[in-house]
C-alpha positions as CSV (number, residue, x, y, z in Angstrom):
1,X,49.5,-46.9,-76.3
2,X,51.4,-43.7,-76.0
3,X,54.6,-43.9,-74.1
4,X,56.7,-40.7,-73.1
5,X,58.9,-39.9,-70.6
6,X,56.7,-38.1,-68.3
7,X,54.6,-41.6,-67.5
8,X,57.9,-43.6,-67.5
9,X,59.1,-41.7,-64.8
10,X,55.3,-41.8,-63.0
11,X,55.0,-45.5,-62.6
12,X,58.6,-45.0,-61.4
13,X,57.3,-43.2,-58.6
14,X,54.1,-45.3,-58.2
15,X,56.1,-48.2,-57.3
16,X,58.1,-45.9,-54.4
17,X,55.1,-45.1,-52.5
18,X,52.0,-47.9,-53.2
19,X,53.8,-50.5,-51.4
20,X,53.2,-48.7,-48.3
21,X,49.7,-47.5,-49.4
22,X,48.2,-50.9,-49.8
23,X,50.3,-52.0,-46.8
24,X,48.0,-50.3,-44.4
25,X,45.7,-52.8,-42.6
26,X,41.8,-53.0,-43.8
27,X,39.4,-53.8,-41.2
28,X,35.8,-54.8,-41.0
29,X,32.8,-54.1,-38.1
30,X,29.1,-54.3,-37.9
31,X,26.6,-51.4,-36.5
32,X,23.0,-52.5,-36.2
33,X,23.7,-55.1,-38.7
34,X,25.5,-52.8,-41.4
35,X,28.7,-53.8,-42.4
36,X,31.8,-51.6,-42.8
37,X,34.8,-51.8,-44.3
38,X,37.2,-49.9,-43.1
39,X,40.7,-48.8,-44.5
40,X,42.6,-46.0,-42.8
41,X,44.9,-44.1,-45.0
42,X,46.9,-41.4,-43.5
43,X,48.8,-40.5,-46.7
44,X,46.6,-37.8,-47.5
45,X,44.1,-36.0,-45.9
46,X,41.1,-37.0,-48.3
47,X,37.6,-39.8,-47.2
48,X,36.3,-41.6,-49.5
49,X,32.8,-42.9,-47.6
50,X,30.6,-45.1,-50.2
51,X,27.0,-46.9,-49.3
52,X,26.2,-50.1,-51.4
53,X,22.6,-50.7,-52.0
54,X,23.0,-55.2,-52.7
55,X,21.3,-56.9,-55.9
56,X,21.0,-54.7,-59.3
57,X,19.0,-55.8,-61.3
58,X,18.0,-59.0,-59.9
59,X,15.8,-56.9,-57.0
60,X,14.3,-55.0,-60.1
61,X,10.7,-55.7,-61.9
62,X,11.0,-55.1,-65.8
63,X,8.8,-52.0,-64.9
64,X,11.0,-51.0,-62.2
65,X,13.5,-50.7,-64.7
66,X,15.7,-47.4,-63.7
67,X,13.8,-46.9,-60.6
68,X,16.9,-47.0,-58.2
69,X,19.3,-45.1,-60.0
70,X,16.6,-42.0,-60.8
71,X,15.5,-42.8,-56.8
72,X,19.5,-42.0,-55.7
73,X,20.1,-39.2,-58.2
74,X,17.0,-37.1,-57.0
75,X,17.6,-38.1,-53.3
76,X,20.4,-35.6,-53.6
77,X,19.0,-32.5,-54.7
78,X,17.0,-31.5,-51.6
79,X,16.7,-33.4,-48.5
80,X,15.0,-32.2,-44.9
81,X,17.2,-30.2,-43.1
82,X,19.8,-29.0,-46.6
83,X,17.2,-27.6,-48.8
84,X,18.3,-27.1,-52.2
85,X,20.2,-24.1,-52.8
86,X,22.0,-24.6,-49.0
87,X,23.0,-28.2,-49.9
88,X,24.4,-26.8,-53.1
89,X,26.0,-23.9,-51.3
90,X,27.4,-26.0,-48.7
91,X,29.1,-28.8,-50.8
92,X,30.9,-25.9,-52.8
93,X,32.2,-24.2,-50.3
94,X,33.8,-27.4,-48.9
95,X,34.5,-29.1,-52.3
96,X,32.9,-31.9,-51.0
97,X,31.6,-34.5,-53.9
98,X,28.2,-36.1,-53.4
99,X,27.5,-38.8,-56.1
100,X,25.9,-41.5,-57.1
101,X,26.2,-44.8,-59.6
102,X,23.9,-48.1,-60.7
103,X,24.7,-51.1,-62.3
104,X,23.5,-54.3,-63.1
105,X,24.8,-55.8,-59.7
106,X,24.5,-52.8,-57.1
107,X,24.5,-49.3,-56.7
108,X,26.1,-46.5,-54.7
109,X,25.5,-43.6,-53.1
110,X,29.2,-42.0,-52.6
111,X,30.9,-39.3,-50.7
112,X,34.3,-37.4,-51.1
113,X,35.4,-35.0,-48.6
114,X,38.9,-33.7,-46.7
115,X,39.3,-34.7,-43.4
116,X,38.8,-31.5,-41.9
117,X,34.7,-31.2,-43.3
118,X,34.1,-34.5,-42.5
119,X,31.6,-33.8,-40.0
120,X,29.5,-31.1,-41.8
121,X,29.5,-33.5,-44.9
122,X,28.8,-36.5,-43.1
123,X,25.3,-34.8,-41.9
124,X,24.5,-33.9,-45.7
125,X,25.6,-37.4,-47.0
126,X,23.4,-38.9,-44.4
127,X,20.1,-36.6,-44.9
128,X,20.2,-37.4,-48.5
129,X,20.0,-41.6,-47.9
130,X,17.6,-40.7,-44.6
131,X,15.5,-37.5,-45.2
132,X,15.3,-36.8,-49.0
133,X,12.6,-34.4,-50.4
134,X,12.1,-35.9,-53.5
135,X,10.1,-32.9,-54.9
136,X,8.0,-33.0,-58.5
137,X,10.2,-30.1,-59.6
138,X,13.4,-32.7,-59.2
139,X,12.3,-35.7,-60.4
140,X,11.0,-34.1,-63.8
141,X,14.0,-32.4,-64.3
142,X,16.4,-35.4,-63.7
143,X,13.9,-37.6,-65.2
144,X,14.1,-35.7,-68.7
145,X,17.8,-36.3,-68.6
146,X,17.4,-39.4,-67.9
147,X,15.4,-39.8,-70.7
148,X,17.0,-37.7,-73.3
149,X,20.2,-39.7,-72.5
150,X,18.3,-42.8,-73.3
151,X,17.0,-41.4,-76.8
152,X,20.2,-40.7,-77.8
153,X,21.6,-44.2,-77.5
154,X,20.5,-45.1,-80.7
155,X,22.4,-41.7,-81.8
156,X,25.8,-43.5,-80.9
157,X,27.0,-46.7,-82.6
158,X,29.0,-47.6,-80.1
159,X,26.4,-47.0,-77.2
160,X,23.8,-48.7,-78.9
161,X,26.3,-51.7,-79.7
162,X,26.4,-51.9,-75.9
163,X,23.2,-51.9,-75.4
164,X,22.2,-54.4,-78.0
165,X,25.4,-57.1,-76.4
166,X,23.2,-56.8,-73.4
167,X,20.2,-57.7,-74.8
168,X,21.9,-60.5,-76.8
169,X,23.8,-62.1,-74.8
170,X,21.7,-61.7,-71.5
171,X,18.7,-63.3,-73.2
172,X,15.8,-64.0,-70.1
173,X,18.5,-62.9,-67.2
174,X,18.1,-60.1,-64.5
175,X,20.9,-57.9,-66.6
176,X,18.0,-57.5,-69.2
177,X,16.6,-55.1,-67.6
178,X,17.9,-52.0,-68.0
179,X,19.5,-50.2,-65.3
180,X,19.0,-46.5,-67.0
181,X,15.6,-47.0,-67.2
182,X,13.4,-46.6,-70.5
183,X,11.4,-44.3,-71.5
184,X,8.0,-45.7,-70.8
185,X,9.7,-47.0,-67.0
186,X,10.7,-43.5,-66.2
187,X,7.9,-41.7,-67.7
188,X,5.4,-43.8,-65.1
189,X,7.7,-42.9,-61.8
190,X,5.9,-40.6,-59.1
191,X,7.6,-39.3,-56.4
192,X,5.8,-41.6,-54.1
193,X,7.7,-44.1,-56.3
194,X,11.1,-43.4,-55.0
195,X,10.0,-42.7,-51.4
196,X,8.5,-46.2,-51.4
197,X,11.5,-47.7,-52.9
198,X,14.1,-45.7,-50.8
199,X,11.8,-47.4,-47.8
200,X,12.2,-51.0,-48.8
201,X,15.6,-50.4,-49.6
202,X,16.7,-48.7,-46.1
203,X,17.6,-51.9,-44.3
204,X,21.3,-52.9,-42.9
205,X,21.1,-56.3,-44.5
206,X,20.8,-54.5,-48.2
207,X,23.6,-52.2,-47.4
208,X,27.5,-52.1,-46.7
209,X,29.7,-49.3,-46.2
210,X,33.0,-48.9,-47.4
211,X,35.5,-45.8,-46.0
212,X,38.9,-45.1,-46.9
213,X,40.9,-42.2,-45.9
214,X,42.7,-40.3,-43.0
215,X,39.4,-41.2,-40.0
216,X,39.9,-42.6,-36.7
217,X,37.5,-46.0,-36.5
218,X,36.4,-44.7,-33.3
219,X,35.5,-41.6,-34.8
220,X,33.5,-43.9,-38.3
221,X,31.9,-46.1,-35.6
222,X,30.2,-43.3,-33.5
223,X,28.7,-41.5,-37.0
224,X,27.7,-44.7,-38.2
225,X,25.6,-45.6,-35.2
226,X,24.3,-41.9,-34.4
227,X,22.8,-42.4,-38.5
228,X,21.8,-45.3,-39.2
229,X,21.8,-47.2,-35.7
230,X,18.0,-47.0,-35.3
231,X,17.7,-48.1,-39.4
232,X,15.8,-51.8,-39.7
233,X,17.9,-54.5,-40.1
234,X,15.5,-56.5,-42.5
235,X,16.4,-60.4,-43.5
236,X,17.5,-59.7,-47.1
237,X,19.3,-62.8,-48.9
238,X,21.6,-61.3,-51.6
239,X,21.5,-63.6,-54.8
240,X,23.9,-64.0,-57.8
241,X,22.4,-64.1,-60.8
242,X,23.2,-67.1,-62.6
243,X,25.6,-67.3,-65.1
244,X,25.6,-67.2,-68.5
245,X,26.2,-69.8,-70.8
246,X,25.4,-70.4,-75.0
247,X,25.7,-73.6,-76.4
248,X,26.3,-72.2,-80.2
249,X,27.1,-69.1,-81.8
250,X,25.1,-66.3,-83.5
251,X,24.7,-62.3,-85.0
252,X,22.3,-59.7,-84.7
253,X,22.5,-57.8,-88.1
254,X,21.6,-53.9,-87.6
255,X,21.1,-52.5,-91.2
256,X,22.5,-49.1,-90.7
257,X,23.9,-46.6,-93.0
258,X,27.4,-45.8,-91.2
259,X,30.9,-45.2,-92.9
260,X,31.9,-48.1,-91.3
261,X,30.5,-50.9,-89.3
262,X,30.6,-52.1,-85.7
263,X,31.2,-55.3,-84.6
264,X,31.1,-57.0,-81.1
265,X,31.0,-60.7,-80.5
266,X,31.2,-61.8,-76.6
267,X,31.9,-65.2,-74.9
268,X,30.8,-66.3,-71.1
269,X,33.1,-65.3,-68.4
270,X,34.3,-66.2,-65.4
271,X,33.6,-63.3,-61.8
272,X,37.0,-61.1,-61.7
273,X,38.8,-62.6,-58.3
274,X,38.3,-66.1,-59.2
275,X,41.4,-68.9,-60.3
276,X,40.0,-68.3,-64.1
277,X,39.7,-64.8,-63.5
278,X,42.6,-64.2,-63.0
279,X,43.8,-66.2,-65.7
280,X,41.5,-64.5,-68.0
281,X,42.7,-61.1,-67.2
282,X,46.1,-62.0,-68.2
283,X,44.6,-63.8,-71.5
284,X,42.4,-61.2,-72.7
285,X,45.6,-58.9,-72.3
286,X,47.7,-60.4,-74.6
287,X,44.7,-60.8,-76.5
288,X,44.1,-57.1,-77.0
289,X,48.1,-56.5,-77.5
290,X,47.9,-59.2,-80.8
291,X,44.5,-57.9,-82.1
292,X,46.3,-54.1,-82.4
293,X,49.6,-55.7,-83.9
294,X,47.6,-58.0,-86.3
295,X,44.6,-56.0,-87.2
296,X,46.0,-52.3,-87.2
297,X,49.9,-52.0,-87.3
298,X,50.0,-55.0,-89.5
299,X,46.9,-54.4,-91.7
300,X,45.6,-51.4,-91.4
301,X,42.0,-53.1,-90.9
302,X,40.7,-50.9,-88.4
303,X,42.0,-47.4,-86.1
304,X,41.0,-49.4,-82.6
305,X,40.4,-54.1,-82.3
306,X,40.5,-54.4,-79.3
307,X,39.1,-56.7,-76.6
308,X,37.8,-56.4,-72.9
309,X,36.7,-58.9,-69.8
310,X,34.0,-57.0,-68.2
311,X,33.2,-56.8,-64.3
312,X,29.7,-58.2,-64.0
313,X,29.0,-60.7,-61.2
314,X,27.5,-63.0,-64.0
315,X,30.1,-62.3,-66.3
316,X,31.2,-62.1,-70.3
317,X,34.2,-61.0,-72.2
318,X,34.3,-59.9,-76.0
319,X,35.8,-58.5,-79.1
320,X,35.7,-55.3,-80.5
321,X,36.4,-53.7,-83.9
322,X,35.1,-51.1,-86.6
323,X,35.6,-52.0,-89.9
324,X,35.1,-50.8,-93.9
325,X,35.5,-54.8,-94.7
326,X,34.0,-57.0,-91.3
327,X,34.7,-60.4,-92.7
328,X,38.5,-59.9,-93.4
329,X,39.0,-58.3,-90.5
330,X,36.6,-60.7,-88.1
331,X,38.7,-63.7,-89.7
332,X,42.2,-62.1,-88.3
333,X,40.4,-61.7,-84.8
334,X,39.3,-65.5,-84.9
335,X,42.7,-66.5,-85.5
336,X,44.2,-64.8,-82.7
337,X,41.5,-66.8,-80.8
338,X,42.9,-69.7,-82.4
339,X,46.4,-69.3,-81.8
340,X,46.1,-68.8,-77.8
341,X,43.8,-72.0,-77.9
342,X,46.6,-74.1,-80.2
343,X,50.0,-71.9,-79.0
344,X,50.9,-71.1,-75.6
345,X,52.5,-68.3,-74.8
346,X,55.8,-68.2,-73.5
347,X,57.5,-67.4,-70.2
348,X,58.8,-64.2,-71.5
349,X,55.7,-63.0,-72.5
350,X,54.0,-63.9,-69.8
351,X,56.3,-62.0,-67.6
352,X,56.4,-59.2,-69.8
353,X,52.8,-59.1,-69.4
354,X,52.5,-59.6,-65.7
355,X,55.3,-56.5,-64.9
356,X,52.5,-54.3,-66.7
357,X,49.5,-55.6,-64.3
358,X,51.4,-55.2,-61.7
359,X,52.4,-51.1,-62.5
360,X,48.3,-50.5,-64.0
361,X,47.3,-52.4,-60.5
362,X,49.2,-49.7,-58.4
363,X,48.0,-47.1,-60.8
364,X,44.7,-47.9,-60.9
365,X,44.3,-47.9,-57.4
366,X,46.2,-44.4,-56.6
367,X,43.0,-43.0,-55.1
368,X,40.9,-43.8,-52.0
369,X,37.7,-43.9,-53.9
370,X,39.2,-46.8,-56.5
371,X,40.1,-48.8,-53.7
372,X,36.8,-48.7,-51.7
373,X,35.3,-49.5,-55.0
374,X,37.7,-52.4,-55.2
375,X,37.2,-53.8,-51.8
376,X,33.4,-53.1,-52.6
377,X,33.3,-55.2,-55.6
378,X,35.1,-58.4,-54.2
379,X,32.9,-58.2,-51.3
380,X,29.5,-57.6,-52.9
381,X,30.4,-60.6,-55.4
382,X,30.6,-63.2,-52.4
383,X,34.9,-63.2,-52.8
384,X,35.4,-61.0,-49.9
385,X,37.1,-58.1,-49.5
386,X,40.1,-59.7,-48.0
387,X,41.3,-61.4,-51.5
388,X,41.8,-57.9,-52.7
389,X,45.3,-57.8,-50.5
390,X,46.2,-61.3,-52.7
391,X,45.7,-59.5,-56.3
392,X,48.9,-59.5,-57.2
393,X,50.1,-63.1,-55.6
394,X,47.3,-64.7,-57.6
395,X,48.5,-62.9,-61.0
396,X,52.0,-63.7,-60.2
397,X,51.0,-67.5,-60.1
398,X,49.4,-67.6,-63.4
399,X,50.8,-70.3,-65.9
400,X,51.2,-70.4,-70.0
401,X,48.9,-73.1,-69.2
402,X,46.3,-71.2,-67.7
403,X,46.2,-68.8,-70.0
404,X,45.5,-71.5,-72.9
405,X,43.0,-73.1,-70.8
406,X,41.2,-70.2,-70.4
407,X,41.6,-69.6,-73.9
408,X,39.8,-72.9,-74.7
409,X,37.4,-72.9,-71.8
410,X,35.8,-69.9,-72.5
411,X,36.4,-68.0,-76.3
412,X,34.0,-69.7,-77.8
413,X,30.5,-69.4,-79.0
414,X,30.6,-66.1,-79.3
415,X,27.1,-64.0,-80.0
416,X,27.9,-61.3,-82.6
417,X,26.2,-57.7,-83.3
418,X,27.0,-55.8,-86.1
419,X,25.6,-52.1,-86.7
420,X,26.3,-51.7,-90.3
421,X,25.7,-51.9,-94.0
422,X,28.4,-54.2,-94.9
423,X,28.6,-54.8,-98.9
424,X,29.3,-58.5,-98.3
425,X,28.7,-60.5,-95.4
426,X,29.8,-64.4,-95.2
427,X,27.7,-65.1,-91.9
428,X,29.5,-68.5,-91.2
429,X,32.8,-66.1,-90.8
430,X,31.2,-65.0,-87.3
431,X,30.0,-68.7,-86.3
432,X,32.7,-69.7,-84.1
């Protein structure tokens, strides 16, 4: 990781002001049954509004696969009263940012404006969730990017790594489905499609609301109601999708003619924001740290090991290299697995370690948007968004011991895919 002066004396500052910026109070109300979460911040003058459509994947038919994010991306080209080319003209001359995002546990539909064109984009944010057009011409066109997206997958190792973990390791689960879409899903959409969908989905129980930034609540509460007051509230039960456990090991061989191969091999995880979690955030930290010194600076085996702890609501962690020679290198990951399970750590390590959550934390959650995300996700995962205050106490209480116990609880049984034409491949190397 690159370290100069200018982002020394950066987190310096960070740790000035976030104090007082996560100090501010978050609050919570209802309007016809919609839930909002409500964080002023009067450090700057920008709003950060986001709608959360509940479930993924797990309110998804395999041949609805793609359906809501192509449904929220067209929704915003045209709507009743802001045809096209004045919704266009109008979000430019305000800067205001109107997008949208899917994955396998919910999706958003997300606005960023100043505080002083809050009103005017308030109307367009809430004609594109309440009166979208959803013309042909717009659904071909972002359909075939859609789809030409999805081709070129297979184009890019690394994407189509991803893609194949999933497939893998979510064997008969709700994140099988794919949240892009196919080609034969998307091709078979009809505008009717997405009206329909949009419909079913328009209900208060299915949504939650998340603002940040420099609004009065009184001011929040009276747009809220005005919009969506008179929206049904609908009965809708959110459920997890069950985790994900595998009893052995295993790899997917791609035969692939690359200069190099690419190897992931992910384990079952615990949700982010639980007692493990945060353990586990901590471990797969270090982790990452020893996989560079051991694999690259030490070796030379590969430019970038590394390894991640995803954010799904049924969750996974992994490890991740490219390599010229897989089974050397995959035999110095596995014994950095090893060690954390048979070494623990120790306190100064620990700390060191914790000091550097603690100034990414702050970083990470410089802008409104990141931290309605944030309280979005602990909220949507059944935590609630008040843990997200208690981040930093609950990584501040993690042990040596925790970490090993995480270590030993869950790195294990990994299920491997390699894209590749490896010379040699010893497959009881990968069986751990």
């Amino acid at each position: 990781m690159k370290r100069n002066k200018f982002i020394i004396s950066f987190l310096l500052i960070s740790f000035v002001f976030a104090p007082a910026l996560f100090a501010q109070q978050v609050q919570s109300f209802e309007v016809n049954g919609l839930k909002v979460i409500y964080k002023q911040n009067t450090a700057n003058d920008i709003i950060s509004i986001n709608v959360y459509f509940k479930g993924g994947t797990t309110v998804l038919d395999e041949d609805q696969a793609g359906l809501e994010a192509l449904m929220l991306t067209v929704a915003q080209k045209a709507t009743k009263n802001y045809p096209k080319e004045k919704l266009n003209a109008s979000l430019e001359k305000m800067n205001t940012k109107l997008t949208s995002s899917s994955n396998q546990d919910y999706s958003s539909l997300n606005l960023l404006c100043v505080k002083q064109n809050l009103a005017e984009s308030w109307k367009i944010f809430s004609d594109v969730l309440l009166n979208p057009l959803f013309t042909e011409e717009d659904l071909n066109l972002e359909r075939d990017k859609i789809i030409t997206s999805v081709k070129q997958v297979k184009d890019n190792p690394d994407a189509y790594l991803r893609k194949l973990i999933y497939h893998e390791f979510y064997i008969d689960h709700p994140y099988s489905i794919e949240v892009s879409g196919t080609e034969a899903t998307l091709s078979s959409f009809t505008t009717d499609d997405l009206k329909n969908y949009l419909k079913k989905r328009l209900q208060t129980s299915q949504m939650l609301m998340v603002v940040v930034g420099n609004v009065d609540r009184s001011e929040l509460e009276a747009m809220v109601k005005e919009s969506f007051g008179k929206l049904p509230k609908g009965n809708f039960v959110e459920v997890m999708p069950p985790e994900v456990t595998h009893s052995e090991p295993s790899i997917k061989i791609v035969e692939r003619e690359l200069p190099t191969n690419y190897i992931e091999g992910a384990y079952s995880a615990p949700r982010r924001g639980t007692t493990d979690g945060y353990a586990l955030l901590i471990t797969n930290s270090i982790l990452r740290d020893r996989l560079f010194e051991e694999v690259r600076t030490k070796r030379s085996l590969s430019y970038a090991p590394a390894s991640f702890y995803a954010t799904n609501f049924a969750n996974y962690g992994a490890i991740y290299v490219t390599a010229v020679k897989p089974d050397t290198t995959i035999k110095v990951m596995i014994g950095e697995l090893e060690k954390l399970k048979s070494e623990p750590i120790s306190g100064k390590e620990l700390r060191d370690k914790i000091r550097q959550f603690i100034t990414f934390y702050y970083l990470g959650n410089e802008t409104n948007r990141a931290q309605a995300n944030g309280l979005a996700f602990y909220e949507l995962a059944g935590i609630g968004y008040k843990e997200t205050a208690k981040f930093l106490d609950y990584i501040n209480k993690v042990t040596p011991e925790e970490v090993q116990n995480v270590a030993q609880k869950y790195m294990k049984n990994l299920q491997f895919v390699l894209i590749g034409n490896p010379q040699e491949l010893e497959i009881k190397d990968y069986m751990y």
